[in-house]
C-alpha positions in Angstrom: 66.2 6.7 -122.1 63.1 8.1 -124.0 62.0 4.5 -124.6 62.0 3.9 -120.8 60.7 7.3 -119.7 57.6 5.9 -122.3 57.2 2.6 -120.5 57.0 4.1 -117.1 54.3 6.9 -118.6 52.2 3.9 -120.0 52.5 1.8 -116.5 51.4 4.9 -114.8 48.2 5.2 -117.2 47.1 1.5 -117.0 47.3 1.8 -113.2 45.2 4.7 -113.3 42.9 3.2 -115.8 42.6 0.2 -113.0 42.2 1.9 -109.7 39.5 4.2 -111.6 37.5 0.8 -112.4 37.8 -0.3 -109.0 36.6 2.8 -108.0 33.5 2.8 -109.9 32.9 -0.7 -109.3 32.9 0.4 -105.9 30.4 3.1 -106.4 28.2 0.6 -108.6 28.4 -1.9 -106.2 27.5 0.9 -103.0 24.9 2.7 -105.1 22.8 -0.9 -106.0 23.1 -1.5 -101.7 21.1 1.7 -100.7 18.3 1.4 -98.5 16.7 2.3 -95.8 18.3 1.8 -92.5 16.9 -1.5 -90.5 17.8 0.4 -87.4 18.9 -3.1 -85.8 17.0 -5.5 -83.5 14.1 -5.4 -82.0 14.2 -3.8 -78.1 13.3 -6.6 -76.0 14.1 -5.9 -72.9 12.0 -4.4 -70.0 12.6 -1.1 -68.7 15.6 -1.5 -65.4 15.6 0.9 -62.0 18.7 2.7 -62.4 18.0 4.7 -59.3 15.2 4.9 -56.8 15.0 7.7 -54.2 14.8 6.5 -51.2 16.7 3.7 -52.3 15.0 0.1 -52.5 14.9 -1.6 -49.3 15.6 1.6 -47.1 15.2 1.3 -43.5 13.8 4.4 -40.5 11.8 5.5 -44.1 9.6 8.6 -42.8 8.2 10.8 -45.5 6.1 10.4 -48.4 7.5 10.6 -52.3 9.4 8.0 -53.9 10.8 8.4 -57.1 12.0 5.5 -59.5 14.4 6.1 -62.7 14.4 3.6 -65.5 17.4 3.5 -67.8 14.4 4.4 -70.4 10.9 5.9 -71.0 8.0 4.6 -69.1 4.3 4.2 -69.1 1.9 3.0 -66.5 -1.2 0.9 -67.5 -4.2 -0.7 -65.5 -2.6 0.9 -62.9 -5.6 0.8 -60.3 -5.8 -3.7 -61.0 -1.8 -3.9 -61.0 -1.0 -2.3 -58.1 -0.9 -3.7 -55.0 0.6 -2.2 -51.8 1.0 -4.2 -48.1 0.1 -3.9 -45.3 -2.7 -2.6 -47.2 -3.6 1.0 -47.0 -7.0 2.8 -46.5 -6.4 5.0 -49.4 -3.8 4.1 -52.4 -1.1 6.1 -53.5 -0.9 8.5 -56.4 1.0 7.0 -58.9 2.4 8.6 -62.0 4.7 8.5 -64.8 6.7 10.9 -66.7 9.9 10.3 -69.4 12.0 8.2 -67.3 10.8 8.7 -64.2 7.7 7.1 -62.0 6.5 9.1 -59.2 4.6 7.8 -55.9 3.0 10.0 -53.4 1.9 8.2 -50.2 -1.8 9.1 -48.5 -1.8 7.6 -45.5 0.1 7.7 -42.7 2.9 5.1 -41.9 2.6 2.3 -39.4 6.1 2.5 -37.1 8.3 -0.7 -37.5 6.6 -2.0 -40.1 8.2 -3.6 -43.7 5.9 -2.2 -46.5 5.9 -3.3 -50.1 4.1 -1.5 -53.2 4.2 -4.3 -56.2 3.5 -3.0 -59.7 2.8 -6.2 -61.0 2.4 -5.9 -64.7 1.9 -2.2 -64.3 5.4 -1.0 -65.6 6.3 -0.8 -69.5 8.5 1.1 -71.6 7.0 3.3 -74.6 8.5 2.2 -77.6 7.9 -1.4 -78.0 5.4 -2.5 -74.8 8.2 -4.2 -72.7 6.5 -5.3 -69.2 8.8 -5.5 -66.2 6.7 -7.5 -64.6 6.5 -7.3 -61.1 8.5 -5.1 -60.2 8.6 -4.8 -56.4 9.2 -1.6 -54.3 10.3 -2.2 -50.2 11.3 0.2 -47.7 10.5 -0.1 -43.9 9.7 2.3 -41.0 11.8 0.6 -38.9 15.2 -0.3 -38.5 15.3 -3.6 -40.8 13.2 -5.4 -43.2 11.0 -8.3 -42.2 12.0 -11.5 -44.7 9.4 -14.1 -43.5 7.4 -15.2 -46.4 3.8 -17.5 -46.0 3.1 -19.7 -49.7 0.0 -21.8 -51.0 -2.2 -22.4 -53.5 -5.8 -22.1 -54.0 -8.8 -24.3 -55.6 -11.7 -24.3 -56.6 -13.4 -26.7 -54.6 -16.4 -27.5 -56.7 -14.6 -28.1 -60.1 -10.9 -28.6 -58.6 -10.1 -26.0 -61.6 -8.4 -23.2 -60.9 -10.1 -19.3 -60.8 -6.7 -16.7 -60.6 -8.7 -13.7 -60.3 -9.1 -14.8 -57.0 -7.2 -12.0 -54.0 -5.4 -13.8 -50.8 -5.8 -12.1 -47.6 -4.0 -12.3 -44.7 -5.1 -10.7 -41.0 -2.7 -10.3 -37.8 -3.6 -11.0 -34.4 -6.8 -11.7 -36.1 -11.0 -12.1 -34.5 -13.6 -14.8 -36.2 -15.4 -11.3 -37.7 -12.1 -9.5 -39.6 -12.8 -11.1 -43.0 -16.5 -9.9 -42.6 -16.0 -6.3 -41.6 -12.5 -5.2 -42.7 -9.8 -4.7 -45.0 -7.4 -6.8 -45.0 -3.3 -6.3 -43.8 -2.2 -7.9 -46.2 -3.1 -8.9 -50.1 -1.4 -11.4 -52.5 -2.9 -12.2 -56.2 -2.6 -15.7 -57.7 -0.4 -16.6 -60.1 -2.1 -18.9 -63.2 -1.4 -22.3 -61.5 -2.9 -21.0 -58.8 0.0 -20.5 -56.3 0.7 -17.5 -54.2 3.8 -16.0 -52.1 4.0 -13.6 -49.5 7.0 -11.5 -48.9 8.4 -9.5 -46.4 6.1 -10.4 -43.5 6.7 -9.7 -39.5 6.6 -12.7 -37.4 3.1 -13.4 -35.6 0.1 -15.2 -36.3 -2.2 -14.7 -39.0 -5.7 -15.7 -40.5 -5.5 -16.3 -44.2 -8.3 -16.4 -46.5 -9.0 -16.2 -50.7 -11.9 -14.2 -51.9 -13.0 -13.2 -55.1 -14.4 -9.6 -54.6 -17.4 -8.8 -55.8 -18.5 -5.4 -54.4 -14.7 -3.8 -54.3 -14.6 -3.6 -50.4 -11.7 -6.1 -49.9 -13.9 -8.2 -47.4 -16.3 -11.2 -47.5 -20.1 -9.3 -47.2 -22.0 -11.9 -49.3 -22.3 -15.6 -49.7 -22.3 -15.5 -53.5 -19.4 -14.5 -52.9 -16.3 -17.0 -54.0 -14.4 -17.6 -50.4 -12.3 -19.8 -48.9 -10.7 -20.2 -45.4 -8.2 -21.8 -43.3 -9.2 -23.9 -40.3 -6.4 -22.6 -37.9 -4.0 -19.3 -37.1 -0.7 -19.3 -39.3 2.0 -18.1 -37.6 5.4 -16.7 -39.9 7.8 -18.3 -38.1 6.5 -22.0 -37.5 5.3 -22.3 -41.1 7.4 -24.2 -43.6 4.2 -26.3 -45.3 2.5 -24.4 -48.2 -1.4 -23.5 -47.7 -3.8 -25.3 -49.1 -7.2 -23.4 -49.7 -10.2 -24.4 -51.0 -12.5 -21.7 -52.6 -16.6 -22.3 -52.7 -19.8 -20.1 -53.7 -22.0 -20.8 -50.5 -24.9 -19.8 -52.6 -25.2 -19.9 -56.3 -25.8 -16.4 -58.3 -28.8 -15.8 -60.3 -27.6 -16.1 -63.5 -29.0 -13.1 -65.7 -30.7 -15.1 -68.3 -32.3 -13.4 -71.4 -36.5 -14.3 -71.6 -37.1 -16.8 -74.1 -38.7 -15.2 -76.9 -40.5 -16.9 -79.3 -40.4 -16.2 -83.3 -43.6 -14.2 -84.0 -44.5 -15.7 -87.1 -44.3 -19.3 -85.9 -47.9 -20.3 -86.1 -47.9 -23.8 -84.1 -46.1 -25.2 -81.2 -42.6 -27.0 -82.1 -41.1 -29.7 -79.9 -37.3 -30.7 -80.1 -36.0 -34.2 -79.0 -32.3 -34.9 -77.7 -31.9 -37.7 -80.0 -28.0 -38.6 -80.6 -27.7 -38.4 -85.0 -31.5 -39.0 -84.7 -31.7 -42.3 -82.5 -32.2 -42.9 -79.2 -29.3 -43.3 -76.5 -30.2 -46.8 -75.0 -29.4 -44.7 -71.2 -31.2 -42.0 -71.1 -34.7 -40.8 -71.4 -36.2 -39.5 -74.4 -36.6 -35.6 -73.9 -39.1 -33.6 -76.0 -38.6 -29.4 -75.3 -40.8 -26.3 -75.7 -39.2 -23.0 -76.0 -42.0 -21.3 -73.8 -43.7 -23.2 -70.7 -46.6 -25.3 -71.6 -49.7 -24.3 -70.3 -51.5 -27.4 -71.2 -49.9 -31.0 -70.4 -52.0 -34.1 -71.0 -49.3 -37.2 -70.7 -52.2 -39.6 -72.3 -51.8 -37.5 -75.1 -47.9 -38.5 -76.1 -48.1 -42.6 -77.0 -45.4 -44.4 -77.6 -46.0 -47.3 -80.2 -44.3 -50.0 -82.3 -44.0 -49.9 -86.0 -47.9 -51.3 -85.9 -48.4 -48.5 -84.1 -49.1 -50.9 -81.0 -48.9 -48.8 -77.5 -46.1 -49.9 -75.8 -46.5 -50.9 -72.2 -44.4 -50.3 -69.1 -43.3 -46.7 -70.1 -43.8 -43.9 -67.9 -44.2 -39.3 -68.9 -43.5 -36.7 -66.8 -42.7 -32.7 -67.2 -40.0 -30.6 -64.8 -40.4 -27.9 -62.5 -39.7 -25.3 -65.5 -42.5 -27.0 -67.8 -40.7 -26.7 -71.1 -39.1 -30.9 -71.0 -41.3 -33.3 -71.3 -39.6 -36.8 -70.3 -40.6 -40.3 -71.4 -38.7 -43.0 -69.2 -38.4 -46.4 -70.8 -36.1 -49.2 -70.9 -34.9 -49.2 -74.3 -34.1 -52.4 -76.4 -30.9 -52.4 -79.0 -31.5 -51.7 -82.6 -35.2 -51.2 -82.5 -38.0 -48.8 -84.3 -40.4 -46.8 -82.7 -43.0 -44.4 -83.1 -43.9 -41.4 -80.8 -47.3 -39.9 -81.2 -48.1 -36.7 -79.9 -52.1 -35.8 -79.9 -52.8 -32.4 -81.3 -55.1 -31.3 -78.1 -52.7 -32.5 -75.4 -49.9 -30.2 -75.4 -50.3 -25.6 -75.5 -47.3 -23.7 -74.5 -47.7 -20.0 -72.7 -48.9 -18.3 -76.1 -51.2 -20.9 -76.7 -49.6 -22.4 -79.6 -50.8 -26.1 -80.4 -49.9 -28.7 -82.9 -51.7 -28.8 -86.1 -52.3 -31.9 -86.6 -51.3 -35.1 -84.5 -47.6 -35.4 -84.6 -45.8 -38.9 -85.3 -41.9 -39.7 -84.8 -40.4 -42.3 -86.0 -37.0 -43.4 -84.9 -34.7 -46.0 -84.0 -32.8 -46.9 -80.7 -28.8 -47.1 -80.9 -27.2 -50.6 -80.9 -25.3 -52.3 -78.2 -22.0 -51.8 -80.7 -22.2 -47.8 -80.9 -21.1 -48.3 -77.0 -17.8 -48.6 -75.5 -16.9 -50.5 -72.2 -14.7 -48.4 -69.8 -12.7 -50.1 -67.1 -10.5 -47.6 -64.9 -8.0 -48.7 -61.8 -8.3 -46.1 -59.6 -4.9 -45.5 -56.9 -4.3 -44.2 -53.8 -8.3 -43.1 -54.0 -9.7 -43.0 -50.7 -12.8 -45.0 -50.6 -14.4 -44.1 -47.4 -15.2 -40.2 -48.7 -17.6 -41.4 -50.8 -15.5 -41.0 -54.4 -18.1 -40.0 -56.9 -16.8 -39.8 -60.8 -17.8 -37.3 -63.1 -17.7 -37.6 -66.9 -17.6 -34.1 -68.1 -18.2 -32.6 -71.8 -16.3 -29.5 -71.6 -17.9 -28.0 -68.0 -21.1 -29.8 -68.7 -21.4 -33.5 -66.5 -22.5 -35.9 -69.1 -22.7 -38.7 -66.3 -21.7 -39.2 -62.7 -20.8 -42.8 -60.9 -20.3 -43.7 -57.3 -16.7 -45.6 -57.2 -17.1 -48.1 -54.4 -13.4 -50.2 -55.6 -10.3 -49.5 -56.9 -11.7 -50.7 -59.9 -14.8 -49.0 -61.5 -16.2 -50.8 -65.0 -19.1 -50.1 -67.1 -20.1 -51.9 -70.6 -22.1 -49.2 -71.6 -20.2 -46.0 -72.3 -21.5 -43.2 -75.1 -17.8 -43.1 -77.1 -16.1 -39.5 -77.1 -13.3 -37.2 -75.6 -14.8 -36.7 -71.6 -12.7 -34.8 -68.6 -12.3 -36.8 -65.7 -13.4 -35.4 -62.2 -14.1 -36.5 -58.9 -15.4 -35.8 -55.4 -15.1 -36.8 -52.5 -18.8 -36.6 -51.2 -18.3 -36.6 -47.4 -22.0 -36.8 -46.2 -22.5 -39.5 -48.8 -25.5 -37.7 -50.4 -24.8 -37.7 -54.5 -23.9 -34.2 -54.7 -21.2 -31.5 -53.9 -21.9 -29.4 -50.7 -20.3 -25.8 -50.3 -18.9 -24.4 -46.9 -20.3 -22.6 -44.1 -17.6 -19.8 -42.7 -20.4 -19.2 -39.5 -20.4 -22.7 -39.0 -16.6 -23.2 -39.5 -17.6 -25.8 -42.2 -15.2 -26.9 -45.4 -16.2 -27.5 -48.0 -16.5 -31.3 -50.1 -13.4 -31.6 -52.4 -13.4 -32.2 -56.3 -9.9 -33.6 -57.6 -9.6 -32.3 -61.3 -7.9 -34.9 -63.5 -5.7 -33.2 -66.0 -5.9 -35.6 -68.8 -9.1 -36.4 -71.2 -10.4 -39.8 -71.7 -10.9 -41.3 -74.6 -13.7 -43.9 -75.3 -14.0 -45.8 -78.6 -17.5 -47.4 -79.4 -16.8 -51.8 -79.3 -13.8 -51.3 -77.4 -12.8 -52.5 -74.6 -11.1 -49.0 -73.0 -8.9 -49.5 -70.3 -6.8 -46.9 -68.4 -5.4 -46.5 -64.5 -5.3 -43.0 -62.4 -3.3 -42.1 -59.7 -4.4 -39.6 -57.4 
């Protein structure tokens, strides 16, 4: 009996012995764990309207506070570019945020029967972590139902055939020739980045539609700097199923707000720069010298273009443009070949009157036939009798500009590099883009913006076809 009593007594302590080094092992294993919390994933997700008073999309609405409730806390930014309210109102709404909750206290007084719709675009986001509910869209109506007729296009620009978002759509009912000029609109939609707009929760009736890029703030076209565009007939709600194609033009150019040129004081003597490509001539163009300031004096017998026996060479021609700072010397350049260019010291002073030292000599050589590529391109569904031009263009810059007469277009003589692709359709057949006229109900000429570059390799024959 005593024997077994002492067998169960020893089980007992081995047991305890184990449990107690599971325990610690436990404790080991929990102490070399602690850490600071991760406080789990990341918050995602955009703030959600849990409740909006009125409710969203109430009908006979007739006072003036909404309030929205997000299941979280909000904040409002760039509230004054987000927001957007239709029919447009002479004098927005206060708008304002606070915890969970996003107040909006109507101005004006409300049209009867009429569907209006306040979008926040990307105005809404919650505190924490930045989430954008982007846009959000707020409806209610003065009438008895909401209007669900929706009017969609896209705009271009017509010069470039690029696309400009910043660019407002407007949209005027039971419109005159003169609302656009004198106006706000009834309607506003932004552009999205392709360039595409939607209209929501429009009446049936007709409507003048037009894009405009606003310059002064007054929601209507005042000035032909302006970027504008405008359709050619009404649009009425209920018989339009085709999208809106707008084409947006500058009918005069803006004065760009150049810097003067200023001139290093401590330069001493006038310095020319020449556009030579890795210091030889391009075989196509004209050799270009530059001045930084206007030259006051220009003798063109003083610039003499010679052989390597400093021979004159005969049958070239000098001229200077309208801004007197390029001088150009037009000649029909051989391949491969040396040359000299002698500038006299007396023949050339810019504004400051700088001059040369001495007589100036450049030496160079013209590029060979081999540094240029030939470019063939089939061209379909191009329509020849709009007078295709086709631009070859170094980031916005044209590098060179053909008339395409044929499906096919070909050229031997192609400077080799990465060009974009563009072309117009020059209706009056006079070598450049025109803009519109909105007195004179004119459109304007239509450049078609090919999305893919071009590639041209130097003694390679480059071949490639574009459907338009």
């Amino acid at each position: 009996m005593y024997q077994k009593l002492k067998m169960i007594k020893r089980g007992i302590f081995f047991f305890g012995i184990t449990f107690i080094g599971q325990v610690c092992s436990l404790l080991i294993t929990g102490c070399a764990q602690i850490g600071a919390p991760t406080g789990g994933p990341k918050d995602t997700s955009a703030p959600v309207l849990i409740k909006a008073i009125p409710s969203n999309n109430q009908t006979n609405f007739s006072g003036n506070k909404i309030t929205l409730n997000f299941d979280e806390y909000v904040d409002l930014q760039d509230v004054q570019s987000n927001l957007l309210v239709s029919p447009s109102p002479k004098n927005n709404p206060n708008i304002s945020s606070n915890l969970k909750t996003i107040t909006i206290k109507l101005k004006d007084s409300l049209l009867p029967n009429t569907t209006y719709a306040i979008n926040f675009a990307n105005a809404i986001k919650d505190i924490n972590e930045g989430n954008v509910l982007n846009n959000f869209v707020y409806t209610f109506s003065t009438g008895a139902y909401i209007d669900s007729l929706t009017l969609e296009g896209k705009v271009m620009m017509a010069e470039t055939g690029k696309i400009d978002s910043s660019l407002n759509v407007l949209l005027y009912k039971n419109p005159s020739d003169t609302d656009v000029t004198s106006r706000r609109p009834d309607y506003m939609a932004k552009l999205k980045g392709d360039g595409s707009f939607t209209f929501k929760n429009l009446p049936s009736g007709n409507f003048k539609i037009y894009a405009l890029k606003d310059g002064d703030g007054n929601k209507y076209y005042n000035a032909a700097t302006e970027q504008f565009a405008f359709y050619n007939t009404e649009v009425n709600t209920l018989d339009s199923n085709d999208k809106i194609n707008l084409f947006a033009y500058s009918e005069k150019k803006q004065d760009a707000n150049t810097a003067p040129t200023v001139r290093n004081e401590k330069e001493k003597r006038l310095k020319l720069a020449n556009n030579f490509i890795y210091g030889k001539q391009d075989l196509l163009n004209t050799l270009q010298l530059s001045s930084i300031l206007p030259l006051k004096i220009f003798d063109a017998d003083s610039i003499l273009l010679m052989d390597t026996n400093f021979l004159k060479i005969k049958d070239y021609s000098i001229g200077i443009d309208s801004s007197r700072k390029k001088i150009s010397i037009d000649y029909k350049w051989p391949s491969n070949q040396p040359f000299n260019l002698v500038v006299l010291k007396n023949g050339l002073s810019d504004s400051s009157g700088l001059k040369l030292f001495k007589n100036d000599t450049i030496k160079f050589f013209t590029k060979s036939i081999s540094e240029y590529g030939s470019m063939k391109i089939t061209f379909k569904n191009i329509d020849l009798t709009q007078h295709p031009i086709l631009y070859f263009l170094d980031g916005e810059n044209i590098k060179d500009k053909f008339n395409i007469q044929n499906e096919t277009w070909e050229n031997k003589m192609m400077l080799p590099g990465d060009f974009g692709l563009r072309i117009l359709y020059d209706k009056n057949n006079n070598s450049q883009w025109d803009p519109g006229n909105y007195k004179l109900k004119l459109q304007p000429e239509i450049s078609i913006s090919l999305p893919e570059k071009i590639n041209i390799k130097a003694d390679w024959e480059n071949e490639r076809e574009i459907v338009l």
